[in-house]
N, C-alpha and C positions, 0 to 999 in steps of 0.2 A: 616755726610759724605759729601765733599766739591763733586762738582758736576764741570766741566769747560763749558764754550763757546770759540766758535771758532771765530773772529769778520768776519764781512762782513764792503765792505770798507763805509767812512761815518760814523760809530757806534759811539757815545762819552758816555763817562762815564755814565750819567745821562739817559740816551735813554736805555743802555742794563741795569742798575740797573731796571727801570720800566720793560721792558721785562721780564726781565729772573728770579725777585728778587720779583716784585709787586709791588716796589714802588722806585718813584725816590729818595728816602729820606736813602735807604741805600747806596745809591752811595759813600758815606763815607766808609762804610765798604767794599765796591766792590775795593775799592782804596785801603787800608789796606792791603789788600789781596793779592794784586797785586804790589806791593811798587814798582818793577824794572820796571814799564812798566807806570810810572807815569811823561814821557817824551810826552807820547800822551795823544792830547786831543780831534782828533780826527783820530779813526784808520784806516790804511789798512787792506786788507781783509787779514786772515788767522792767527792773533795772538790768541793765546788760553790764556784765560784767569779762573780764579780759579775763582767759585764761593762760597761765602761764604754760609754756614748755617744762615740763621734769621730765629727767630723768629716772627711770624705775630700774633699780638695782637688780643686777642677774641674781635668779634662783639659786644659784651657789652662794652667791653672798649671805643668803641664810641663813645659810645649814654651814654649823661649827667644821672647823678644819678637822677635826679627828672624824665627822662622819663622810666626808667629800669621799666620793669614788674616784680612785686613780684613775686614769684611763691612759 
């Protein structure tokens, strides 16, 4: 279930992806998302923007296979 933000002015892509998403790296997909509003690059206050569903990689997926703990 896609969830929105509302910008405040100043906000650019990259800044509300890490906010609102957790990482600047989905900023891709926060753009995807929003294809008609990809004239801004940095916005004024009050546009609503869609956020996407991601999924956020398990804590092992970090951490290299030679340091994983067997269990």
């Amino acid at each position: 279930m896609s969830r929105t933000y509302v910008t405040r002015q100043g906000d650019m892509w990259d800044s509300i992806a890490h906010a609102q998403l957790g990482d600047v790296s989905y900023a891709d997909k926060l753009m995807n998302a929003n294809v008609a509003l990809l004239g801004y690059y940095i916005f004024p206050s009050g546009i609503e923007l869609v956020l996407p569903d991601v999924v956020h990689p398990k804590a092992t997926d970090a951490v290299p296979p030679w340091k994983r703990v067997k269990g």
